[in-house]
N, C-alpha and C positions, 0 to 999 in steps of 0.2 A: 504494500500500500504506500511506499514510501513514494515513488515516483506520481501518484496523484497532489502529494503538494505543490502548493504553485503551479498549477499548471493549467494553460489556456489554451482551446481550439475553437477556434473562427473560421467561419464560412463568408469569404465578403469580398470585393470589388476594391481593386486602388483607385483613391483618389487622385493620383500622382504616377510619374515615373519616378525611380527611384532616386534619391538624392545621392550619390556617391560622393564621401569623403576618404583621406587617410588620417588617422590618426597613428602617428608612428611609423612602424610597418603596415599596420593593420589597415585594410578598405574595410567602411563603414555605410552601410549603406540604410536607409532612412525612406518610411514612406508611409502615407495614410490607408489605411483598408476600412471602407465602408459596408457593414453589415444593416439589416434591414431586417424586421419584427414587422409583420403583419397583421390586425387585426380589426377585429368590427367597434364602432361606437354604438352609442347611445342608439342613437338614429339608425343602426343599421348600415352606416357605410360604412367599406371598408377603406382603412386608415392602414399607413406605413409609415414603423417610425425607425427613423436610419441613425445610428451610433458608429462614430467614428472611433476608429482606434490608431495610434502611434504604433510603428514597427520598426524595431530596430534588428539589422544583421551585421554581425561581423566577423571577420577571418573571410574561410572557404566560403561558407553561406552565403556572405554579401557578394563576392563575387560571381556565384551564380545567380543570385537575384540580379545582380545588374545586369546580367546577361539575357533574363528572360523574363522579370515581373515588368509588368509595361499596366496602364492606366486602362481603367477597365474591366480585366481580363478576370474571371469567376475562378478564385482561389484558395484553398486551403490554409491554413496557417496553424502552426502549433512552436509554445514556448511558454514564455514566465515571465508573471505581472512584475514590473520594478519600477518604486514611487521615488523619484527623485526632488529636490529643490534647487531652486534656484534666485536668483535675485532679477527684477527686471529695469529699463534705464530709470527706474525712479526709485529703484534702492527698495521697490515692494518683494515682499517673499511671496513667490510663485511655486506652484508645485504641479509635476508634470508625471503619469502614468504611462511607461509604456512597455510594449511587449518585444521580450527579447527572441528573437527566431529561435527556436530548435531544429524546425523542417517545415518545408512547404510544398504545396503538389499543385499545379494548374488543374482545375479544374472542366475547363473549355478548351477546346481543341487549337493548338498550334496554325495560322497561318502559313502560307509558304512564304512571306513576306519575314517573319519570324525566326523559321527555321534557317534562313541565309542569314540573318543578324545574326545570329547564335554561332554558326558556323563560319563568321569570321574572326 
């Protein structure tokens, strides 16, 4: 049971391509995935409510996301929540939730537009 702590799996949509940094040696790479809750109101209509999530990859992992998560594209994700702080230009303490990669699986089918990015 130990491997159920901390741990998240998301079904969801990038907001973004991904942001590619180095930090050191390490590529870092950074991006939003939009998941979506369905359901009925009051009235009877149905209603979508979309929750965005932070993703963070780094090492090997980020370099494969930069090579293949692209904006849109219907995605898996799996890792572990980390609440970080920080300061913003006005000196306020901001605090920032995000999800560290362990692994991720496209969900939707490759382009061949995709598969030549990849393979170069």
């Amino acid at each position: 049971m130990g491997t159920l702590r901390n741990s998240v799996h998301l079904i969801g949509r990038p907001g973004m391509d991904p942001e590619i940094r180095m930090l050191g040696e390490k590529k870092t790479a950074r991006f939003t995935l939009a998941t979506n809750d369905k359901y009925y109101n009051d009235k009877m209509e149905l209603m979508t409510d979309t929750q965005w999530h932070n993703i963070v990859a780094r090492g090997r992992i980020a370099e494969t996301v930069e090579k293949i998560v692209r904006k849109g594209r219907l995605m898996a994700v799996e890792g572990k929540l980390q609440t970080r702080q920080y300061e913003d230009k006005d000196k306020n303490k901001r605090y920032i939730t995000e999800i560290y990669l362990d692994e991720f699986m496209l969900v939707d089918k490759i382009s061949n537009d995709d598969e030549q990015k990849s393979e170069e």
